[in-house]
C-alpha positions in Angstrom: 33.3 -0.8 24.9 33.3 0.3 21.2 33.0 -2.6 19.1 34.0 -2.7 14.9 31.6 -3.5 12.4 31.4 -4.1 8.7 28.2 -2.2 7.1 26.6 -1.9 4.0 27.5 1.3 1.9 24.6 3.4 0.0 24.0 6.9 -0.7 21.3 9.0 -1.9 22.1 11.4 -5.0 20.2 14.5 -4.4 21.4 17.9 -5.6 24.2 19.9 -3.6 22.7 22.1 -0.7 24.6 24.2 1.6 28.0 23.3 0.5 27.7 19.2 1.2 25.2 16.5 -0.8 22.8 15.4 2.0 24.1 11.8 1.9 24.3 9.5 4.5 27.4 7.4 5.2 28.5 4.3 6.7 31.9 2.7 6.8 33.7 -0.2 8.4 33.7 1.9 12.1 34.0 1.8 15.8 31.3 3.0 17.2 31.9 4.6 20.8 29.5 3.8 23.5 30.0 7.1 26.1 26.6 7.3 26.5 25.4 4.0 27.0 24.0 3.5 23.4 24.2 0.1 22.3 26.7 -1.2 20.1 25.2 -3.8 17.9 25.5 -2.3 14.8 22.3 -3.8 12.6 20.4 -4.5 15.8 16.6 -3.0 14.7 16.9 -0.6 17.6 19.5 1.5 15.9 17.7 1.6 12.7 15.1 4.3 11.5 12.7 5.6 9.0 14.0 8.2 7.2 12.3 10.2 4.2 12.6 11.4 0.7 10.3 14.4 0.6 9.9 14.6 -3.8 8.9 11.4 -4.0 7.2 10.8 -1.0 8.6 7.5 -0.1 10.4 6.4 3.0 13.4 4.0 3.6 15.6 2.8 6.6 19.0 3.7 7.5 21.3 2.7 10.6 21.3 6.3 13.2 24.1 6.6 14.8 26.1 6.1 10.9 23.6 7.3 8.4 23.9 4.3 6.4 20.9 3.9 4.0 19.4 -0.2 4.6 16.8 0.4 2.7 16.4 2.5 -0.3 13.2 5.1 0.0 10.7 3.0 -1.7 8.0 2.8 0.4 4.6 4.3 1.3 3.3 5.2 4.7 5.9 2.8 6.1 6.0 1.8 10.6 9.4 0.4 11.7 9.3 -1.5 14.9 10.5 -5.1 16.3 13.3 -5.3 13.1 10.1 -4.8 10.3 9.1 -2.2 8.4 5.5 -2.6 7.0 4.4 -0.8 4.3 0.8 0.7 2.2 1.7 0.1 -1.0 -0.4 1.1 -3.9 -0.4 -3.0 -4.9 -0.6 -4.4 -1.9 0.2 -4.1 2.2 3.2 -6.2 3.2 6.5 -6.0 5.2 10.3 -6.5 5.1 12.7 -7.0 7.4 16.4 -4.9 7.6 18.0 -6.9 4.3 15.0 -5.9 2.4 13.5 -9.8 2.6 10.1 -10.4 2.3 8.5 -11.0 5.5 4.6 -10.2 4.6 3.9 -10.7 1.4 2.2 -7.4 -0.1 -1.5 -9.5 -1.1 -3.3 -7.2 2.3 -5.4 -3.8 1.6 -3.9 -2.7 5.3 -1.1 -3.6 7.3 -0.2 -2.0 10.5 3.2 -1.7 12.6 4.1 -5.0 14.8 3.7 -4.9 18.7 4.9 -8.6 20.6 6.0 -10.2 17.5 2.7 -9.7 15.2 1.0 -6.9 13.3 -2.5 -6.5 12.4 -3.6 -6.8 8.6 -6.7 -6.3 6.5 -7.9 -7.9 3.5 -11.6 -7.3 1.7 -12.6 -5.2 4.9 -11.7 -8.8 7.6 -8.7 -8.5 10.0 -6.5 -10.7 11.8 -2.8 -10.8 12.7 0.2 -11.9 11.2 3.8 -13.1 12.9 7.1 -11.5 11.7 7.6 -14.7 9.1 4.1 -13.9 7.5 2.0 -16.9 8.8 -1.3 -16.2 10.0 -1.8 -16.1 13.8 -5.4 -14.8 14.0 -7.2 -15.7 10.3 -8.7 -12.9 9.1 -12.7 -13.1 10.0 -12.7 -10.7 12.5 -14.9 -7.2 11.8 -11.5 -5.4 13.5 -9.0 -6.8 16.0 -6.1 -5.2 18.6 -2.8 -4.2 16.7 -1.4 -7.3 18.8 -1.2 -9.3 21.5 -1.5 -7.6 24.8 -0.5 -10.1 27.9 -1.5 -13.3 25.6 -4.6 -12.3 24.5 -5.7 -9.8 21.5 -9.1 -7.9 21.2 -11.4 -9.0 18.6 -14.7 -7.5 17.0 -17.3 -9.6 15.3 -21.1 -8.5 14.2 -20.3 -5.3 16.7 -19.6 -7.5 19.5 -15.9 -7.9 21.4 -14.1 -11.0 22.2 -10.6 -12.0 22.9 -8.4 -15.1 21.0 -5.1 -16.6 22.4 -2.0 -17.1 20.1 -3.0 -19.9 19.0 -5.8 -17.8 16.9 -8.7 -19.5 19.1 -11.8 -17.7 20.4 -10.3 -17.7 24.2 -13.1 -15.5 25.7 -16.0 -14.6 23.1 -17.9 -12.1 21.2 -19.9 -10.9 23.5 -19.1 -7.3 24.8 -20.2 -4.3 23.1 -16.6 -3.0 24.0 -13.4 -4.1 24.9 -9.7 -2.6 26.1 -6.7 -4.8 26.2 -5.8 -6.7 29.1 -3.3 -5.2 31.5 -2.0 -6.8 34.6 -4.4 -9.7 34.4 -7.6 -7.9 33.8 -9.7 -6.7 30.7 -12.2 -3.5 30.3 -15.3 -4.6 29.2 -18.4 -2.7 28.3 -21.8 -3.9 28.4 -24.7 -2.0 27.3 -23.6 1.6 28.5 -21.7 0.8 31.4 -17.6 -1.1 31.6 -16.4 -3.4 34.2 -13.6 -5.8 33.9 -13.1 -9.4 33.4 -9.9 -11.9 33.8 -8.3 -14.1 31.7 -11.4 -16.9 32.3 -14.0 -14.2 31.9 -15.4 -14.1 34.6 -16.5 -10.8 36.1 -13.9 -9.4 38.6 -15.3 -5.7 38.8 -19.0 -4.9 37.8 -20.4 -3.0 35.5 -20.7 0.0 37.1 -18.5 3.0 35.4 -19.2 5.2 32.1 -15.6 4.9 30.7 -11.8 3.4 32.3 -8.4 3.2 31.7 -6.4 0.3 31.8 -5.4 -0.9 35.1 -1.4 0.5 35.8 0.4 -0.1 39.1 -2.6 -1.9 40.4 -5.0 0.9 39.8 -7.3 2.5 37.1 -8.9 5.6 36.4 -12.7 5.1 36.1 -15.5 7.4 35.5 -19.0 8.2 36.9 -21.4 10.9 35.6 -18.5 13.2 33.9 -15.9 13.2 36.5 -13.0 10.4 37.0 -11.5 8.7 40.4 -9.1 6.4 40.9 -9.8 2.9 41.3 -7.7 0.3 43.2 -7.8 -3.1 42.2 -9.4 -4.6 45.2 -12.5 -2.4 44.1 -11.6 0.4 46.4 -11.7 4.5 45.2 -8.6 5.5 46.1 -9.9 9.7 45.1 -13.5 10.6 44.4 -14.9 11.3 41.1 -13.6 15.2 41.0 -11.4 15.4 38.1 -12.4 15.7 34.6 -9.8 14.7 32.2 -6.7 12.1 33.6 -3.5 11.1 32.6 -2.1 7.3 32.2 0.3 6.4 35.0 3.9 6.8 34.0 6.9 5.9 36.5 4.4 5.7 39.0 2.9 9.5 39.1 -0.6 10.6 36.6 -1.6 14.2 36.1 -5.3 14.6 36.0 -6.8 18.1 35.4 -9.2 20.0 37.8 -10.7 23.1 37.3 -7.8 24.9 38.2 -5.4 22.8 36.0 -3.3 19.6 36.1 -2.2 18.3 39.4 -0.2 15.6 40.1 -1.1 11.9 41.8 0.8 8.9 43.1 -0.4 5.3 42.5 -2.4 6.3 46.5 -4.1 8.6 45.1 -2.2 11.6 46.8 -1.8 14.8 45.1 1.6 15.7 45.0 1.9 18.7 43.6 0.3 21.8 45.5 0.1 24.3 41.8 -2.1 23.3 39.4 -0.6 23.7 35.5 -2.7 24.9 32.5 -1.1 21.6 30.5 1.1 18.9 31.0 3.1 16.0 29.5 3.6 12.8 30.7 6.8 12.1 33.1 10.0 10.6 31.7 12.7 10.3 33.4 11.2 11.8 36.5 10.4 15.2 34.3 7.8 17.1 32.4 7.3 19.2 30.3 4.8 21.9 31.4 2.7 24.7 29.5 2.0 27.6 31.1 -0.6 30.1 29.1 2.2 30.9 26.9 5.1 29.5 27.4 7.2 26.3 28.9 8.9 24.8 31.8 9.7 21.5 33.3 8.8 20.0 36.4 9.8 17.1 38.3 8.7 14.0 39.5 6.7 15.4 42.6 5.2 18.3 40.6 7.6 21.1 41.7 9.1 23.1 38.7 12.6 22.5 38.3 13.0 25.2 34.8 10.8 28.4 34.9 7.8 28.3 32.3 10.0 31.1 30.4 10.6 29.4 27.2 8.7 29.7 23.7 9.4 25.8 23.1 10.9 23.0 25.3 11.6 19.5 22.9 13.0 16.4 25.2 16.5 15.5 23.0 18.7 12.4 23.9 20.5 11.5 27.2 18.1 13.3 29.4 18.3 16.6 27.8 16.1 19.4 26.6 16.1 21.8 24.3 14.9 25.4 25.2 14.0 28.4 22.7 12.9 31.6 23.4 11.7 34.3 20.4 15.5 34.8 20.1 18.1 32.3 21.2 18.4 28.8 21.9 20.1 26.0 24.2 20.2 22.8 26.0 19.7 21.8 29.4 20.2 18.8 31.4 17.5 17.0 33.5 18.2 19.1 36.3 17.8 22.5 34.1 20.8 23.2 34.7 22.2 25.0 31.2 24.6 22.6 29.2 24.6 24.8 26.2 23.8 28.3 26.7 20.9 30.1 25.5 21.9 32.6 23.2 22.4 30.6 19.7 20.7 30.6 17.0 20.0 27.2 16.0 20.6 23.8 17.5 20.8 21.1 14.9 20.8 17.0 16.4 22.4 14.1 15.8 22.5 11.1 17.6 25.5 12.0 19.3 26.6 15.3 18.5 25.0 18.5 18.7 25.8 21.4 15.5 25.5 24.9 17.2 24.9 27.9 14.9 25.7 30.9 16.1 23.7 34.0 15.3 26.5 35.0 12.2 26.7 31.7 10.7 29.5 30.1 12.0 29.2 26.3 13.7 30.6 24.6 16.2 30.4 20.7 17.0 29.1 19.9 20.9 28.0 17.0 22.5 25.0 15.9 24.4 27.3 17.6 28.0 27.7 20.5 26.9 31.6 20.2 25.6 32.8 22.5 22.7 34.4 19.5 20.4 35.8 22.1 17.8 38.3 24.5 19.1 37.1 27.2 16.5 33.7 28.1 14.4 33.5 27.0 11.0 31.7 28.3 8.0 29.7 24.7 7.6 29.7 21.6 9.6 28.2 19.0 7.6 26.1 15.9 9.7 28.8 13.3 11.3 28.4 9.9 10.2 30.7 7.3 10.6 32.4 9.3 13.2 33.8 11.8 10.3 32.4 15.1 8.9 33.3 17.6 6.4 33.8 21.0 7.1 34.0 24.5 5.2 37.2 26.7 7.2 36.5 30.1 5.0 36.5 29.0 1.5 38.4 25.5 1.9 37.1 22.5 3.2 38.9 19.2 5.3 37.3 16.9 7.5 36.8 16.3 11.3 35.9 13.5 13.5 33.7 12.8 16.5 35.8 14.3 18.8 35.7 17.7 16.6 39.6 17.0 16.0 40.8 17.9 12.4 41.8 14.9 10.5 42.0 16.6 7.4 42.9 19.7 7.1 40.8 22.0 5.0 41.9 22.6 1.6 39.7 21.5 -1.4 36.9 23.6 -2.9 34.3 21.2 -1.7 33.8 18.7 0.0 31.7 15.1 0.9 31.9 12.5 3.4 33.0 9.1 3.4 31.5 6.3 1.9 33.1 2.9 1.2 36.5 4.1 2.3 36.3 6.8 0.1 35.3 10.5 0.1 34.8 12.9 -3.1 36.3 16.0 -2.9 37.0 18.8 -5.4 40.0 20.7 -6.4 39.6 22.1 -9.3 37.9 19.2 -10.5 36.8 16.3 -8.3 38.3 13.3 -7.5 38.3 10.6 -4.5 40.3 10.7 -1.7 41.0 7.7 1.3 40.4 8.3 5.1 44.9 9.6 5.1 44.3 12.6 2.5 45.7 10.1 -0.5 44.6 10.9 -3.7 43.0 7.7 -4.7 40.8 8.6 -7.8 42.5 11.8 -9.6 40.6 14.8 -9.9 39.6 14.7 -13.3 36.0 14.4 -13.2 33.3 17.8 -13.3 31.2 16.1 -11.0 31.3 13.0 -8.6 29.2 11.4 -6.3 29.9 9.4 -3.4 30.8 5.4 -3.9 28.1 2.7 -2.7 29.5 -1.3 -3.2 32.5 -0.3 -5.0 30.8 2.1 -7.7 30.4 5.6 -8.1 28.9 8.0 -10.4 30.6 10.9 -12.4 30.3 13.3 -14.9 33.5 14.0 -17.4 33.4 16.3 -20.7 29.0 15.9 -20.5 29.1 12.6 -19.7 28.2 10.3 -16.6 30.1 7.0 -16.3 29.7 4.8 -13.0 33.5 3.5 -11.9 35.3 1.3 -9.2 38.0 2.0 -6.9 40.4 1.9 -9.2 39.0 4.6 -11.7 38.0 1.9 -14.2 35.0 2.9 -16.1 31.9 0.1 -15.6 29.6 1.9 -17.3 29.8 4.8 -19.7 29.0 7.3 -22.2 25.6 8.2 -20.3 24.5 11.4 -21.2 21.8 11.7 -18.9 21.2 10.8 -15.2 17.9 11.5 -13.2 16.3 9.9 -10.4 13.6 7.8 -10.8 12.1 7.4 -7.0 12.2 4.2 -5.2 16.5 4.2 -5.3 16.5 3.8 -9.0 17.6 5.8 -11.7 17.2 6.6 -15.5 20.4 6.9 -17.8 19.9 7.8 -21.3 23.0 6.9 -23.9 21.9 8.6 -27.6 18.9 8.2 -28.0 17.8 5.4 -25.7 17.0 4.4 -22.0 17.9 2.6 -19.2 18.2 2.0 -16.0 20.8 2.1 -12.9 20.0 0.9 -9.4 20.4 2.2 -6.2 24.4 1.1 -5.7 24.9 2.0 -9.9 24.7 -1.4 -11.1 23.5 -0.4 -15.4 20.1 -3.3 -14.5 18.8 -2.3 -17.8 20.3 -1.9 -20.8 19.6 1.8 -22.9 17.6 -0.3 -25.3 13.9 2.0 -24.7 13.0 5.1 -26.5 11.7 6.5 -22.9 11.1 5.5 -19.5 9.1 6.4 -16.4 9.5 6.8 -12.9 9.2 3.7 -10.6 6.2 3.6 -8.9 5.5 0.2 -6.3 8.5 -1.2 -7.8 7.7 -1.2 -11.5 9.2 1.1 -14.0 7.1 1.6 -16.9 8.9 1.3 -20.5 8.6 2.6 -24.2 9.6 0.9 -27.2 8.7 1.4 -30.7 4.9 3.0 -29.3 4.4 0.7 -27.7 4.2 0.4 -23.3 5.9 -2.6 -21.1 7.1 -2.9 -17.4 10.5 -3.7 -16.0 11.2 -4.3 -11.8 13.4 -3.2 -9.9 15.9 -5.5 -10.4 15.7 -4.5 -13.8 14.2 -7.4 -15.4 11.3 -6.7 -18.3 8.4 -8.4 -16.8 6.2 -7.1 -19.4 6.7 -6.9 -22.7 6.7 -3.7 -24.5 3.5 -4.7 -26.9 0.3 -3.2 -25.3 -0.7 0.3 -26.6 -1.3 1.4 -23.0 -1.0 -0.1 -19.6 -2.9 1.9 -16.4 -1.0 2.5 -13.3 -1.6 -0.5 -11.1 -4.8 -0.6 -8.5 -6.2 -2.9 -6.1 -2.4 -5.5 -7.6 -3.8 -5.4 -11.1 -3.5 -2.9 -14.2 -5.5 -2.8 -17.3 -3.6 -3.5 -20.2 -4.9 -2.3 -24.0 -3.9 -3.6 -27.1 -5.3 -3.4 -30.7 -8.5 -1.8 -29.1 -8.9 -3.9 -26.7 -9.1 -4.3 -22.6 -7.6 -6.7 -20.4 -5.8 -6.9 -17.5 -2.6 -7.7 -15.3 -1.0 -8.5 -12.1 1.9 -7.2 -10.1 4.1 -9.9 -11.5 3.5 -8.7 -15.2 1.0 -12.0 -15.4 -2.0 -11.7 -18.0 -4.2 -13.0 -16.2 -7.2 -11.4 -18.6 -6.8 -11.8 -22.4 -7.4 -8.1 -24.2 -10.8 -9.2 -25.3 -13.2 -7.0 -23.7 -14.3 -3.5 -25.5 -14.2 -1.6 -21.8 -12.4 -2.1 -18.7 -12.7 -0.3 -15.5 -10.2 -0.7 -12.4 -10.6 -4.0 -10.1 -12.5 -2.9 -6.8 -13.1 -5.6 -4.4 -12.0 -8.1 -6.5 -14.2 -7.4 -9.5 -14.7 -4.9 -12.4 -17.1 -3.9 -14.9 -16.3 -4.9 -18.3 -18.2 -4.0 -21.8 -17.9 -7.7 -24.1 -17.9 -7.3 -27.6 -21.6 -7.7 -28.2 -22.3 -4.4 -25.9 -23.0 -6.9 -22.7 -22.6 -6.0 -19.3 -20.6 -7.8 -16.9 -18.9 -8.2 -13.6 -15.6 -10.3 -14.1 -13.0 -11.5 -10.8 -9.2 -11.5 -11.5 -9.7 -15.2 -12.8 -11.9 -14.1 -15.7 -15.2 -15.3 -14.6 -18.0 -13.7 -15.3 -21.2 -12.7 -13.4 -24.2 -10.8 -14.7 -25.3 -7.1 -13.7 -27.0 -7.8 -11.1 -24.6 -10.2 -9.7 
């Protein structure tokens, strides 16, 4: 059953692109559950990564309701088990869905969590951290596993392979020139040039007899012997001979593995299933797969047989057990049994969680779902993306709005159109204004341009001028005459001559007090004032002062700062933590730099000032 949920409200300001801003909504909402989906409305599962191509940073919003958790401020982010980890340019860290710190960012590398830790890297050592940031495995280890596989985490030291428990002891140790994780009890291990495998005691269950393995699955294991691979079962018995040469891992209980002819299909006996042999394969899901013929696509089932012709130009598994087919022409969707759900003769397919957008080949759109149904009973100019189960759409030259069913709940008859966001959607007659989820003119339309509301705020342009507002059309802040984005959810506001800046849900964080501003970049904004540079976060807050003649984009957590000719240096938290003394300064590699002193010497200094010679 559906189930209602209040949920935080952001948007992302972007310029206006086929007809609707590309913002993503959320509102208080019932979600429906027809296909299963889980409810829980902030449960990590329903969250994703989503990006903002000009700045090339990523944040997360919810899926099935587009709302934005976390602004796009992050680089070369992984979301999994409720944390995003992030590369930052200062540091490798992680957050959880409210934008906490998990992990602080003080790591060169951090990698995505798997079983409640994630693997991260400091001065070229690794070791694993838990979802609260404590160290699990301390990082001495050459390289490690990404996490823990079955109790137990892979660990390299001096070339050699070992495995530590969670508690972060050396369980079995470095002692193998290669290791795999454990998998139903058992561990690939190679020594010298040949693998075997070992238990949880290491003690040798299998020899060391095979070139390369998988990981054991279903009791067996694919193993190799002078180029070819068989299948192994556990109690040390070939289940195939060594005659295939590249294998698949098991999935639901079937593997292809490739002969000279192409891939055939095994059970967990070692039976071939499948009597044709396919020129390339993907794994089964579901009980299908997708299969490549020389040039084109089809989809077999879980015994190997093909279910869909390979007659398709491109086959893409979509959600609820469906596919979507394209041929040089037209497109569709099928269902697991290939039988057609949406005909194959449109000319795009575009996917939400839920619903389906069909275009057909003169523009119009039409809202489906996942079975097939036609949710619109006509074709509209533009259907914009359904979030919080409503959508705008453009009927000729008018717009209203529709909801998940495709049903018109407004009907069309401004100039343009967005969705809802905080209760609210901006619409434009004439002029903009704001209407509620009942067509009532909440805001008037008075304004030349307005962009949706976030936390009670939105932005707007009147007579040249941006002022953010509340619900009830009082101005908050105003007489901006600028507005641009500044990356990482912030933005810079100019009013006269000076500059500030707004954050993500409009809040004015920093006064117009700075002659010019820059973009954020790893959450600090750099600032001008009267020639000279400073820093502000992104809460707003001046961390740094605007009194150095130059500060250098930060490296390695620390930036050079310069003042009066001289070089020194700070961290991420605006700290000197190097007086301007030194006559050169070069970035902090490894800990250290290479400074000039103001007698012409040479020297090696660490982010504590200390100072080692040349040759150090």
């Amino acid at each position: 059953m559906g189930a209602f949920y209040t949920i935080k409200q952001l948007c992302f300001l972007v310029l206006i692109s086929s007809g609707f801003y590309n913002c993503k909504y959320a509102d208080e909402i019932e979600l429906t559950n027809e296909y299963g989906v889980s409810d829980t409305a902030m449960h990590w599962s329903n969250l994703e990564l989503f990006d903002h191509k000009p700045s090339f940073r990523s944040g997360l919003r919810h899926k099935y309701t587009g709302e934005v958790v976390i602004p796009p401020r992050y680089l070369f982010p992984d979301f999994s088990e409720g944390i995003l980890t992030a590369n930052q340019n200062l540091g490798s860290g992680a957050v959880n869905s409210n934008e906490d710190i998990r992990i602080p960012f003080i790591y060169d590398k951090i990698h995505e969590f798997k079983n409640g830790t994630a693997r991260v890297g400091k001065n070229y050592l690794y070791g694993l951290v838990d979802s609260l940031g404590n160290v699990i495995v301390p990082l001495q280890y050459d390289y490690c596993s990404i996490g823990f596989s079955e109790s137990f985490a892979w660990v390299m030291k001096d070339k050699k392979s070992g495995f530590v428990n969670r508690k972060g002891e050396l369980a079995i140790p470095c002692i193998y020139d290669d290791a795999e994780s454990f998998s139903e009890g058992l561990a690939a291990v190679k020594k010298g040039d040949k693998w075997g495998f070992i238990d949880t005691l290491n003690q040798v269950v299998i020899g060391f007899e095979f070139d390369d393995t998988y990981n054991f699955n279903n009791n067996v294991c694919w193993v190799k012997k002078d180029g070819m691979w068989g299948l192994l079962h556990r109690s040390r018995k070939m289940l195939t001979t060594y005659k295939y040469l590249v294998p698949h891992g098991f999935s639901e209980g079937k593997a292809w593995a490739e002969t000279i002819h192409g891939f055939v299909l095994l059970d967990t006996t070692g039976k071939r299933l499948s009597d044709v042999a396919y020129r390339d394969v993907n794994r089964i899901l579901d009980g299908r797969a997708i299969i490549n013929g020389l040039y084109h696509y089809g989809i077999a089932d879980d015994e190997g047989d093909l279910i869909v012709d390979m007659i398709y130009n491109e086959i893409t598994r979509q959600n609820y057990k469906t596919f979507s087919v394209s041929t040089e022409a037209s497109t569709g969707l099928l269902d697991n049994d290939g039988n057609e759900l949406i005909e194959v003769k449109y000319k795009s397919l575009k996917f939400l969680p839920k619903h389906i957008i069909v275009e057909e080949n003169f523009g119009q759109k039409a809202l489906f779902d996942y079975k097939g149904n036609q949710l619109t009973s006509k074709w509209y100019a533009n259907i914009g993306e359904l979030y919080s189960n409503t959508a705008p759409v453009k009927d000729g030259k008018k717009y209203g709005f529709i909801d998940g069913k495709g049903k018109i709940i407004i009907a069309p008859q401004y100039d343009w159109a967005d969705n809802y966001l905080d209760g609210l959607a901006a619409v434009k007659l004439g002029k903009f204004g704001y209407i509620n989820r009942d067509g009532q003119t909440i805001i008037p339309f008075e304004y030349d341009t307005a962009i949706a509301f976030r936390h009670g705020n939105a932005l707007v342009k009147k007579e040249g001028q941006w002022q953010v507002i509340d619900k009830n059309n009082t101005i908050i802040a105003g007489a901006l005459d600028e507005v641009r984005y500044a990356t990482e959810g912030m933005y810079m506001v100019k009013s006269g001559d000076r500059w500030g800046y707004l954050d993500y849900d409009y809040n004015l964080v920093t006064e117009p007090i700075y002659d010019s501003l820059e973009k954020f970049d790893d959450g600090w904004g750099k600032v001008y004032l009267n020639g000279k540079e400073g820093i502000v976060n992104l809460s707003g807050t001046q961390i740094v002062e605007p009194i150095y003649d130059f500060i250098s984009d930060y490296f390695d957590g620390e930036a050079s700062i310069t003042k009066d000719g001289k070089y020194g240096c700070i961290d991420h938290n605006g700290n000197v933590i190097i007086q301007p003394i030194y006559d050169r300064f070069l970035d902090f590699r490894n800990g250290k730099t290479l400074v000039i002193k103001p007698d012409g010497t040479r020297v090696y200094i660490d982010i504590t000032g200390t100072e080692y010679p040349i040759d150090h």
